[in-house]
OpenMM code with the backbone's topology and positions (N, CA, C; nanometers):
from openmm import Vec3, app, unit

residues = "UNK UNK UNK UNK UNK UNK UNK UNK UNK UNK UNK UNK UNK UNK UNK UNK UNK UNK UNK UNK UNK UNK UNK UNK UNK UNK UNK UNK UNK UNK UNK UNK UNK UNK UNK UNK UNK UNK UNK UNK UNK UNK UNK UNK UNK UNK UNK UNK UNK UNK UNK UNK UNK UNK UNK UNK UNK UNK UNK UNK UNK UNK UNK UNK UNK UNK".split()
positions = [
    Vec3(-2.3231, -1.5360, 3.2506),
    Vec3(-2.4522, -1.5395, 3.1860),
    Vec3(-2.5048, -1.3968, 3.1707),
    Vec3(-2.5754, -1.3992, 3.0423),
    Vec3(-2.5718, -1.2442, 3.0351),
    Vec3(-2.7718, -1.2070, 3.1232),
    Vec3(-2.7818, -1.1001, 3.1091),
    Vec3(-2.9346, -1.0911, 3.1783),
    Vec3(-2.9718, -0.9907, 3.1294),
    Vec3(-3.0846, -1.0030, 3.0650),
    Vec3(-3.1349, -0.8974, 3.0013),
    Vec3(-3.0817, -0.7154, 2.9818),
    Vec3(-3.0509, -0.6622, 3.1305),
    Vec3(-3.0052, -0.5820, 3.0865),
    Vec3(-2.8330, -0.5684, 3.1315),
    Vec3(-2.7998, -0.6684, 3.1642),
    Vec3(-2.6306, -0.6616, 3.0958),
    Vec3(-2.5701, -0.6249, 2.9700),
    Vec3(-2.4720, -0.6278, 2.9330),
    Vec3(-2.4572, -0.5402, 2.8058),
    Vec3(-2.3015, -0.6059, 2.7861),
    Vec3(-2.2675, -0.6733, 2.6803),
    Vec3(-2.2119, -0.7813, 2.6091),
    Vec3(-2.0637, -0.7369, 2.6460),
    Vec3(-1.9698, -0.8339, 2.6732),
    Vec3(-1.8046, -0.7888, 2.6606),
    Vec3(-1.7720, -0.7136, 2.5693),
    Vec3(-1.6917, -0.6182, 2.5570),
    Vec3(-1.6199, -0.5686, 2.3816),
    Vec3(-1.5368, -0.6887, 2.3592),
    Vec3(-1.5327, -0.6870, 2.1819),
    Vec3(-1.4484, -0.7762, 2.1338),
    Vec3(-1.2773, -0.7324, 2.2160),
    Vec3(-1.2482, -0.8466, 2.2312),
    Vec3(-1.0763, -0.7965, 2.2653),
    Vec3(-1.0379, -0.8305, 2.1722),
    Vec3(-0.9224, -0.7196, 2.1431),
    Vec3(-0.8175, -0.7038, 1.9917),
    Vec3(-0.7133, -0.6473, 1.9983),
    Vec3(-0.6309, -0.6855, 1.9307),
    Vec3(-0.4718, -0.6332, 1.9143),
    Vec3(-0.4144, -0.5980, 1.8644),
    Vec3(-0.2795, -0.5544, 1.8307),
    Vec3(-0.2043, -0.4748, 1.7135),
    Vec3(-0.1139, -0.6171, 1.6506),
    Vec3(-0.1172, -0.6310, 1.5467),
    Vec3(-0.0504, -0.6564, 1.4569),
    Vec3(0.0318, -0.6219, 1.3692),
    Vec3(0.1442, -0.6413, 1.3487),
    Vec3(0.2358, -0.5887, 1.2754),
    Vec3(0.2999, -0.7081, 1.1450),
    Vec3(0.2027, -0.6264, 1.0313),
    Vec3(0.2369, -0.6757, 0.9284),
    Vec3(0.3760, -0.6490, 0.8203),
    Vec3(0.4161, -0.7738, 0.7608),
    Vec3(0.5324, -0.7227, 0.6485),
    Vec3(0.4653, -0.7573, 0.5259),
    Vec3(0.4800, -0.5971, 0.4508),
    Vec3(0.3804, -0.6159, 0.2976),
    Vec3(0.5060, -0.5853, 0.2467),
    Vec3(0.4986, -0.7131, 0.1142),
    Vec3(0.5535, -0.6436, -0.0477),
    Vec3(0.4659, -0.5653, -0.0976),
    Vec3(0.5471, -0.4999, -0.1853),
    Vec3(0.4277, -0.3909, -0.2621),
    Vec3(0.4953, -0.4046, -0.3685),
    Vec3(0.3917, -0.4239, -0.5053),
    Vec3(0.4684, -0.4088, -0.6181),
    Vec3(0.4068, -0.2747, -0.6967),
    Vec3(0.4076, -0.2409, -0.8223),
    Vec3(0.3532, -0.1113, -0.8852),
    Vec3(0.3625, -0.1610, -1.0146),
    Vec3(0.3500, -0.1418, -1.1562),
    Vec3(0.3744, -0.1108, -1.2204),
    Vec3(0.2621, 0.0031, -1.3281),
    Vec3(0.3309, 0.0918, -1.3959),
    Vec3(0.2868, 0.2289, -1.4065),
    Vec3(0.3717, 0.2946, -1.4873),
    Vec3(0.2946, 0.3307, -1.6010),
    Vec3(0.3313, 0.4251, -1.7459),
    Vec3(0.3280, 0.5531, -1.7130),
    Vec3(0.4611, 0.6200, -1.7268),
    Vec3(0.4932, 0.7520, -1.7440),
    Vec3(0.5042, 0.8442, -1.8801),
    Vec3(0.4792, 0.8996, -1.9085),
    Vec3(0.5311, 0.9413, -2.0299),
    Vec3(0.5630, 1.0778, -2.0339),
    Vec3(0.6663, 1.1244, -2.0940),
    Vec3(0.8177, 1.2227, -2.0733),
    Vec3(0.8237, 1.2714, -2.1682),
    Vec3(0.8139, 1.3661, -2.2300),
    Vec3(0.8631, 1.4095, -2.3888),
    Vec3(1.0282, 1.4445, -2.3190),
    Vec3(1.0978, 1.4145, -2.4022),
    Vec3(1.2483, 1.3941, -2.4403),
    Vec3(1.2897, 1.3947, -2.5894),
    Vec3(1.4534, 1.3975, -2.5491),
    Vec3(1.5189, 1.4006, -2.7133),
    Vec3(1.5622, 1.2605, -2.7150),
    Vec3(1.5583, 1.2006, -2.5995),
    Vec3(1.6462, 1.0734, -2.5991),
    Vec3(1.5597, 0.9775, -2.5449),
    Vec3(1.5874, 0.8303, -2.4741),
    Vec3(1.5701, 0.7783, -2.3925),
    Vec3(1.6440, 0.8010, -2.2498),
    Vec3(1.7500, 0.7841, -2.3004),
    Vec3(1.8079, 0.8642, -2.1400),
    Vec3(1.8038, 0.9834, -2.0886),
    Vec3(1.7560, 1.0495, -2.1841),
    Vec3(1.7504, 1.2157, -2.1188),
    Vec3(1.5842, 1.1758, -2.0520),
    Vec3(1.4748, 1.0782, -2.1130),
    Vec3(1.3534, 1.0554, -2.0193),
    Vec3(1.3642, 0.9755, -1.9140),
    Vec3(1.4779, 0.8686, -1.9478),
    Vec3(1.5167, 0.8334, -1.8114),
    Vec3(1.5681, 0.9195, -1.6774),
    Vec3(1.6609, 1.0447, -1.7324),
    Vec3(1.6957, 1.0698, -1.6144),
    Vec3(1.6430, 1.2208, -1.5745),
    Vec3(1.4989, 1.1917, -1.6662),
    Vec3(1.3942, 1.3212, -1.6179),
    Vec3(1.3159, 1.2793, -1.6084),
    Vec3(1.3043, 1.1485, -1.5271),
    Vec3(1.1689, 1.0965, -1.4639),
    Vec3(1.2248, 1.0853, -1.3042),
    Vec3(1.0806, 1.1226, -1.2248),
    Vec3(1.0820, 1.1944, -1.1068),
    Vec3(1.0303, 1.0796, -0.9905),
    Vec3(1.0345, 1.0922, -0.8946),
    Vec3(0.9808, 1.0187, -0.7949),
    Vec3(0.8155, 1.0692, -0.7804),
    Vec3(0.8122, 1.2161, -0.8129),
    Vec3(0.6797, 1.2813, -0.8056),
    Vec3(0.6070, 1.2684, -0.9262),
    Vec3(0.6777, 1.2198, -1.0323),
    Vec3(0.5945, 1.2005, -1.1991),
    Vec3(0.5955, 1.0582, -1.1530),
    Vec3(0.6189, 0.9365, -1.0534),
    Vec3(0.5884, 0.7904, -1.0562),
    Vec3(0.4948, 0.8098, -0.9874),
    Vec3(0.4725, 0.8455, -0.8443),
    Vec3(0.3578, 0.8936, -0.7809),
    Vec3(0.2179, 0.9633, -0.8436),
    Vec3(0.2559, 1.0760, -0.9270),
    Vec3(0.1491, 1.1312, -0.9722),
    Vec3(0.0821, 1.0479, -1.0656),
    Vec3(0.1723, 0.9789, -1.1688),
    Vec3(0.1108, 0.8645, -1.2844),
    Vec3(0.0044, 0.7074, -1.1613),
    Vec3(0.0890, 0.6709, -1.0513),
    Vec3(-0.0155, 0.5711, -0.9941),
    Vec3(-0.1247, 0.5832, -0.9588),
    Vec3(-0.2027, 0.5182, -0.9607),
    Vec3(-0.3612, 0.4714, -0.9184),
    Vec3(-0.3647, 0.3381, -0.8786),
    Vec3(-0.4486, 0.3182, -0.7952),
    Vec3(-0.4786, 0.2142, -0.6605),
    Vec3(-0.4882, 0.0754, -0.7885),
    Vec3(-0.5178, 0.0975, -0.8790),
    Vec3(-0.5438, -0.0293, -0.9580),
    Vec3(-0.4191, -0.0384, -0.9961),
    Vec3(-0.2873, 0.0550, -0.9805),
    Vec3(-0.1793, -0.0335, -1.0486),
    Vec3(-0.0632, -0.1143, -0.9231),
    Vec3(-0.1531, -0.1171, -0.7944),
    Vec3(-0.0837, -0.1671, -0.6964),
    Vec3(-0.1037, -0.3206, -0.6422),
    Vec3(-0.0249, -0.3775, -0.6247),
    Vec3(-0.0700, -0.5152, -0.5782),
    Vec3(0.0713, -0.5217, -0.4702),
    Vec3(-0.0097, -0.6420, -0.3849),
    Vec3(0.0399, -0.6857, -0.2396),
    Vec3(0.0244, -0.8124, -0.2258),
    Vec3(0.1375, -0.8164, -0.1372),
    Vec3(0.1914, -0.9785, -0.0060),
    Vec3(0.1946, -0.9585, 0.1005),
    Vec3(0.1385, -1.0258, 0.1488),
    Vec3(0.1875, -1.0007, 0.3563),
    Vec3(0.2587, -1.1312, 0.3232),
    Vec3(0.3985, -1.1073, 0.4058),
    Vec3(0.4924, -1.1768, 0.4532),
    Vec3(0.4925, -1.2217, 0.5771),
    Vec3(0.5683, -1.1624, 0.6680),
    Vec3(0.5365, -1.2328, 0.8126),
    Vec3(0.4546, -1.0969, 0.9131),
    Vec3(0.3969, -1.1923, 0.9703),
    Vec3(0.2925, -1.0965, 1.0789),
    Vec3(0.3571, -1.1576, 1.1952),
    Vec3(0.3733, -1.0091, 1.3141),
    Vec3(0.3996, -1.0531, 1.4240),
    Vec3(0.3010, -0.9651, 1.5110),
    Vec3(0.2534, -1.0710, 1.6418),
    Vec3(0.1276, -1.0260, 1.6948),
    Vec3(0.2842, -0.9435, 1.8556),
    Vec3(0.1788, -0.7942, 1.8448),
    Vec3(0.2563, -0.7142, 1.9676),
    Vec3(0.1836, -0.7429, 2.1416),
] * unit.nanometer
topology = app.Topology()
chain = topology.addChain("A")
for resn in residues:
    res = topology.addResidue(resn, chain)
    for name in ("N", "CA", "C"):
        topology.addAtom(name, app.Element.getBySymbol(name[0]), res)
C-alpha cells in the first residue's frame, strides 16, 4: 500500500529482440551512355543518398524476449 509519501515502483522492462524486414524502394538517376553502364555505376552510397524515411517500410517477424 502506497502512503503518501512513498514513491511508486519503476515500471519493470526488458530487452527484446526483434526480427524486421525492411523493404525500400527508391529512384536513382545516373546519366549514362547505356543502361548497363547506369547499372553498373550505381553505388551503394548513390542508394543511400537517394533514400528518405518515406521510402521505407517494415515487418517484425519473430520477437524473442532476453
Amino acid at each position: 500500500m502506497l502512503t503518501p509519501n512513498s514513491a511508486p515502483l519503476p515500471v519493470r522492462s526488458r530487452d527484446y529482440d526483434l526480427e524486421v524486414e525492411v523493404s525500400a524502394t527508391v529512384r536513382v538517376t545516373l546519366s549514362a551512355t547505356s543502361e548497363s553502364e547506369a547499372i553498373c555505376a550505381l553505388t551503394r552510397e548513390g542508394v543511400w543518398a537517394a533514400l528518405g524515411e518515406d521510402d521505407i517500410t517494415w515487418e517484425v517477424g519473430d520477437v524473442d524476449v532476453d
